[in-house]
N, C-alpha and C positions, 0 to 999 in steps of 0.2 A: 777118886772123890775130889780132890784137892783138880783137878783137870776141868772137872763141872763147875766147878766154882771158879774158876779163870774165867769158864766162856758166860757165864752170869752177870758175871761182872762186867765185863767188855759188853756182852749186850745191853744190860744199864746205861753205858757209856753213849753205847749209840744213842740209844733213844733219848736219853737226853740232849745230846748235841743236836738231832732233830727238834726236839720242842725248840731248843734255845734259837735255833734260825727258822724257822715259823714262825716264833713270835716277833723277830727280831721289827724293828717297826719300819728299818728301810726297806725292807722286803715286803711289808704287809704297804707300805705307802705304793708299790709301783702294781698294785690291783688296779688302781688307777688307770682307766684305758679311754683312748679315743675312739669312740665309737662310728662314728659316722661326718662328714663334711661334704656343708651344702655350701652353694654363694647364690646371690641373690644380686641381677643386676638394674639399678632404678637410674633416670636419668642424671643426676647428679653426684653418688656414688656407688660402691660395688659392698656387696654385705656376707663376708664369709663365717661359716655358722660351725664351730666344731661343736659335737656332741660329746659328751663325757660322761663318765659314772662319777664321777665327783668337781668340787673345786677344784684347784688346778694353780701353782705359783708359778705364772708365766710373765716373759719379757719380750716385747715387741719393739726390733728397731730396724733403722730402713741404709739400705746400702748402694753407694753408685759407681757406675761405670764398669760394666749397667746396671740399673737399676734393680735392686731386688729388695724383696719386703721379708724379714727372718724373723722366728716365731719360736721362742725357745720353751719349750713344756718341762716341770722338772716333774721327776716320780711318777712317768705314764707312761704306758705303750701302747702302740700306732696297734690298731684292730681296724681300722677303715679301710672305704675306697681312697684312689685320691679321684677328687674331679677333674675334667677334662671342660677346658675351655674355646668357647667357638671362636673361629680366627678371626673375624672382625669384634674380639670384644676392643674395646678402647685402650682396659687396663690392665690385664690382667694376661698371662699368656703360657704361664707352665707351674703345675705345684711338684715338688719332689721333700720328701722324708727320708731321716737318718737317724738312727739310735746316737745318742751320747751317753758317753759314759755306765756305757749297760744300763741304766736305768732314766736317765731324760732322754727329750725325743726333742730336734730340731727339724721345722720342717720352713721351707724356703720357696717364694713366689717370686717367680720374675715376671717384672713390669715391665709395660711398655712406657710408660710415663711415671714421673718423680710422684708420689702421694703425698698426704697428710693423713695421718692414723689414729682414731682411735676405737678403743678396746675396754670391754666390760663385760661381766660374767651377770648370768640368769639363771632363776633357780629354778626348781621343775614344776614343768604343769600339767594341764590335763593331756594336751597334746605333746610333747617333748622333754626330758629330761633336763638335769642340768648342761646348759648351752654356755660358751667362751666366745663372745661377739668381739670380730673385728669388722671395722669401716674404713672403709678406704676412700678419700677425696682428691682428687686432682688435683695436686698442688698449685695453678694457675687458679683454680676456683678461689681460691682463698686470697689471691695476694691483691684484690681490690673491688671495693663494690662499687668503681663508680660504673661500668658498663650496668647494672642493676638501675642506678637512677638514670641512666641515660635513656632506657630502656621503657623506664615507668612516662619521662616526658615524651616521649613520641610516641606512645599508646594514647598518651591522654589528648593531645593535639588532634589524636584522626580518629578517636574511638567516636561513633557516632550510634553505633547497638547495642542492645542489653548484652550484656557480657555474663553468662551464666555455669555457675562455677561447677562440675558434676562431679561427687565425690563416691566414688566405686570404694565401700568398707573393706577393711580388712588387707588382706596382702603378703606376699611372700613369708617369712618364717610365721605371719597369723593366718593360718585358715579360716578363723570365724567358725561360723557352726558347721556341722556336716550331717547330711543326711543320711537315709536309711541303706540306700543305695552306694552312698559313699562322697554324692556330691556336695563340693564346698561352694561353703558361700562365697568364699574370694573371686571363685571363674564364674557363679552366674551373673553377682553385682556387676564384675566387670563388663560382663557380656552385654548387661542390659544399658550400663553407660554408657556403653561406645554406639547404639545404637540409638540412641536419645541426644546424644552429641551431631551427629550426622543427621536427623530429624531437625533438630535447632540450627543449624549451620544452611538450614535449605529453605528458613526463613529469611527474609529481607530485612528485619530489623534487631537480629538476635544473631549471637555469637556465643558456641559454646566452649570452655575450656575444662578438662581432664584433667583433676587434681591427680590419679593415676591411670597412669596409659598403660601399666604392665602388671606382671605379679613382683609386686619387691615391696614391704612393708613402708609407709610415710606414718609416723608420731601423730598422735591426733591434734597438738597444738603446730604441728606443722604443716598440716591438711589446711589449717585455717588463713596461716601466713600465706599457703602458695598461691590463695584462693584472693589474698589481698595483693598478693603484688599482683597479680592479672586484673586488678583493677575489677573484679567482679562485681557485677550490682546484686546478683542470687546467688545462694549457695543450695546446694540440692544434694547431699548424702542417701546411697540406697545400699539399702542392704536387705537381708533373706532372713525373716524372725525364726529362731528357735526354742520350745519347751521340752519340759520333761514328759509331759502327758500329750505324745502324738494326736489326740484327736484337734488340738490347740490349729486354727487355719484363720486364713484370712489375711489382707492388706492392714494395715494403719498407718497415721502422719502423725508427726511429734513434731512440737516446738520445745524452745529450750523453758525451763518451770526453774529457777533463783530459789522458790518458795515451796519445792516438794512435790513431788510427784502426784500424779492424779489418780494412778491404782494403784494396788500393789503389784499389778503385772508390769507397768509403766515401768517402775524403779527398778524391779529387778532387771527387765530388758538394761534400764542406764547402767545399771551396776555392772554389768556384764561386758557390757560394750564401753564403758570407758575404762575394763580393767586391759583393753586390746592393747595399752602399754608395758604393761610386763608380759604377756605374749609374745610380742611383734620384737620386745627391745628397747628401751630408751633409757638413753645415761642422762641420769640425774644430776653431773657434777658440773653443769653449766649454768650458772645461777641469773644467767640474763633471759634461762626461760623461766625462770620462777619470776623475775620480775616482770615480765612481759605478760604472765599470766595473772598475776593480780592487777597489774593494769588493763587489760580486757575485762577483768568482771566489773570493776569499778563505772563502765562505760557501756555495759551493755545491754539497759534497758530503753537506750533510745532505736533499737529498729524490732523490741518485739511483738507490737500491734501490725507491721506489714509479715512479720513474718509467720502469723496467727491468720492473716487474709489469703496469704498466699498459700499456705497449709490449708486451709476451707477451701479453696478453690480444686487443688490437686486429690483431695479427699472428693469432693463429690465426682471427678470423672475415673476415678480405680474403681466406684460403684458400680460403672456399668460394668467393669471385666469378674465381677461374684461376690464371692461373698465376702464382709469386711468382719475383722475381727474388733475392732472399734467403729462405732459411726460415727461419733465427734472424735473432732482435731486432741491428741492427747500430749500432756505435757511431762517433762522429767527434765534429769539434769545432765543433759546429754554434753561431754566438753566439746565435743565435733561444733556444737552450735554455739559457739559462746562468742562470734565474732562481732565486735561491737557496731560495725558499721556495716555489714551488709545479712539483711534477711535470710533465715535460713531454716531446712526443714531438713527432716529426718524419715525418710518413706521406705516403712517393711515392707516389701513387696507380697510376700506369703509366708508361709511357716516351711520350711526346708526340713524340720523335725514330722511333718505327718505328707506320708508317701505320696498323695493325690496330688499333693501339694507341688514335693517334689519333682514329679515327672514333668508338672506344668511349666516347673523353671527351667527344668535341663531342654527345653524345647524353643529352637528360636523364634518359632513364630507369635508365641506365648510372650516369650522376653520383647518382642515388638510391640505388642499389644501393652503391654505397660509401660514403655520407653512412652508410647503414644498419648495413655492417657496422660503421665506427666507433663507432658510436653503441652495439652490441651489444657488443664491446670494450672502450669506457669503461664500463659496467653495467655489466659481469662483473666489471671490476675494482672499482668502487663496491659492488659485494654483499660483499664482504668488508670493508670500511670501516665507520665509523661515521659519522652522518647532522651534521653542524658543528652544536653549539648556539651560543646567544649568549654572549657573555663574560660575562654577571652566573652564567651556568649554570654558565660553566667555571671561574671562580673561586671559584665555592660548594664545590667538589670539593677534596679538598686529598692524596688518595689515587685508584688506578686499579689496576684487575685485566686482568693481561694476557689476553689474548683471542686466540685464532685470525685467524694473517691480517696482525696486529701488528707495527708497526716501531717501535721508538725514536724515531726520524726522524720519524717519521707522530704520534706523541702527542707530541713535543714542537710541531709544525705546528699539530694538533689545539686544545693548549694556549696556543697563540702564545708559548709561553716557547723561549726557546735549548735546542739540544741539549747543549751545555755545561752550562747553568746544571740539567737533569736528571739530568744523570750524575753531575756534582758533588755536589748532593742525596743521592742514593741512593749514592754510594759506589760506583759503576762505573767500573771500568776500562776498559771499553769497550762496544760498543751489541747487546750479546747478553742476549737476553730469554727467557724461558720460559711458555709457557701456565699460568695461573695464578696466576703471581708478581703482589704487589701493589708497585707502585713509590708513592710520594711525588711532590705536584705545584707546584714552585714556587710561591707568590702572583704 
């Protein structure tokens, strides 16, 4: 009897010493695992993407001779691949992983070149769980921007073409929508920019440039800068609409709307598409974008009447390729469009959520045909335009005769001077012009 009750007792013992390390909470912290690891390479930097089942207290610093970039995880364990990098990247050239201290994980990148890093965690979404973003910049990128303006004066001296800025949505860690079939919006957009780019490039007074030339995510307020420093006179954003109710088809063009959307389908699209920032990524702890973005809106209703013409225009030629899902030009508060100085549209090519649809985009000959009409859309709207001279041209001028076609808005763009500073000038009350009229041109 007395022997049963020994091994009673001892069994109690166990089983409590089990609960107490199950629950214990450093054990229950290293659930915590990594799951998966992407990178993502864009021309400017490289984008390493770990996946997680949770937050994650991590330290990120960079070490030399030679170069390596070390990534300290505490309370998780390696469950992933590692990736394998192509031999001509730039940056990037071997990842390897090691347990610490039985429960953290360091894992360690060699570079081929010195970086600049930074690092931010995402929480989960529809497409990916909680994400730990690292960026990596070229440490010469950073150490000066005068090649930038050196860069901006000799474009401006010999740019003599419309300079037209094509922004393929979406991108690397954002896929955008996906269809039934499985295809994302990131590879048709892009597919059909690169083919609208080479269209525009084959005209004689027109120059296109590729806000993305790859799959790697760009910020939507940074799609809009890259779009300025190329000096662009258009901006042309495309993307591949999605609903919940497959039958939903069709083209439509948006301009940007300050004052509220024109459907409810309108806003929900914007709402959607400008949350592509906590999908894609972006650290908020830079406060020079926050200020750079309320100074964009403050400024940015002097180019929305061209870019309301140039929307009409690109709207009636998607009519010939079927059916639209809007027939007038619709508005929302799209941020892609908010750039204060050069016109800008927003063209759903079709709906990528209803399958007919689908098939039409995954098909290049298809993606030609609307590369095409866009392209006949911006024309039409450039034939009423005048062709940008160089600024020694525009400042030799010190008068202008209003002309057919003509916005305020447009000659003061034309001129690089403020819309203010022309109205002021000329003694306008406001930005109503007549065929004819000669205005005065700021220096």
């Amino acid at each position: 009897m007395r022997r049963n009750t020994q091994n009673t007792g001892l069994w109690w013992l166990m089983a409590g010493l089990v609960l107490l390390l199950t629950s214990s909470p450093v054990l229950a912290a290293t659930k915590n695992k990594l799951e998966s690891l992407r990178f993502w390479t864009a021309p400017d930097h490289s984008r390493l993407v770990l996946g997680i089942t949770s937050t994650v207290e991590h330290k990120v610093f960079a070490l030399d001779n030679p170069p390596r970039l070390v990534v300290d995880l505490k309370n998780i364990r390696f469950a992933a691949n590692l990736p394998v990098f192509p031999n001509d990247h730039k940056v990037l050239s071997l990842m390897r992983q090691a347990p610490r201290n039985k429960r953290d994980l360091r894992i360690v990148l060699d570079l081929k070149t010195p970086v600049n890093v930074k690092s931010f965690q995402l929480k989960p979404n529809a497409d990916y769980g909680q994400r730990l973003v690292i960026d990596l910049y070229p440490a010469k990128n950073k150490s000066s921007s005068q090649p930038v303006a050196l860069k901006k004066v000799t474009h401006l001296s010999k740019n003599k073409k419309w300079v037209v800025a094509i922004d393929a949505g979406h991108g690397g860690e954002d896929p955008g929508a996906k269809g039934y079939r499985g295809t994302r919006e990131k590879v048709v957009v892009l597919a059909i920019a690169k083919k609208l780019a080479v269209l525009i490039n084959k005209q004689p007074n027109m120059k296109a440039y590729l806000v993305r030339s790859g799959d790697y995510y760009i910020g939507l307020r940074k799609r809009m800068e890259k779009a300025r420093r190329a000096k662009a006179d258009l901006f042309v954003s495309i993307h591949a609409d999605a609903f919940k109710d497959e039958r939903a088809r069709g083209s439509s063009v948006y301009v940007l709307s300050n004052r509220g959307a024109s459907s409810e389908a309108a806003r929900w699209l914007a709402s959607s598409e400008n949350a592509a920032d906590l999908v894609g990524g972006v650290s908020l702890d830079d406060k020079d974008d926050v200020l750079a973005s309320v100074l964009l809106d403050l400024s940015q209703s002097a180019t929305e009447d061209a870019s309301a013409r140039m929307a009409t225009e690109v709207l009636k030629n998607l009519k010939g390729l079927g059916h639209m899902h809007k027939k007038q030009v619709q508005r929302a508060g799209f941020m892609v469009l908010k750039s204060p100085d050069i016109p800008s549209i927003l063209v759903e090519t079709a709906f990528i959520s209803n399958r007919k649809e689908e098939a039409k985009l995954r098909r290049p000959s298809h993606q030609l045909k609307v590369a095409k009409a866009i392209l006949n859309g911006v024309k039409s709207y450039l034939s009423t335009q005048h062709l940008p001279s160089t600024p020694l041209k525009q400042r030799a001028k010190s008068s202008y005769k209003i002309k057919k076609g003509d916005t305020l808005s447009a000659i003061a763009k034309r001129y690089r001077v403020s819309l203010n500073s022309l109205k002021k000038l000329n003694a306008m009350r406001n930005s109503k012009i007549r065929i004819g009229q000669i205005i005065r041109i700021p220096s």
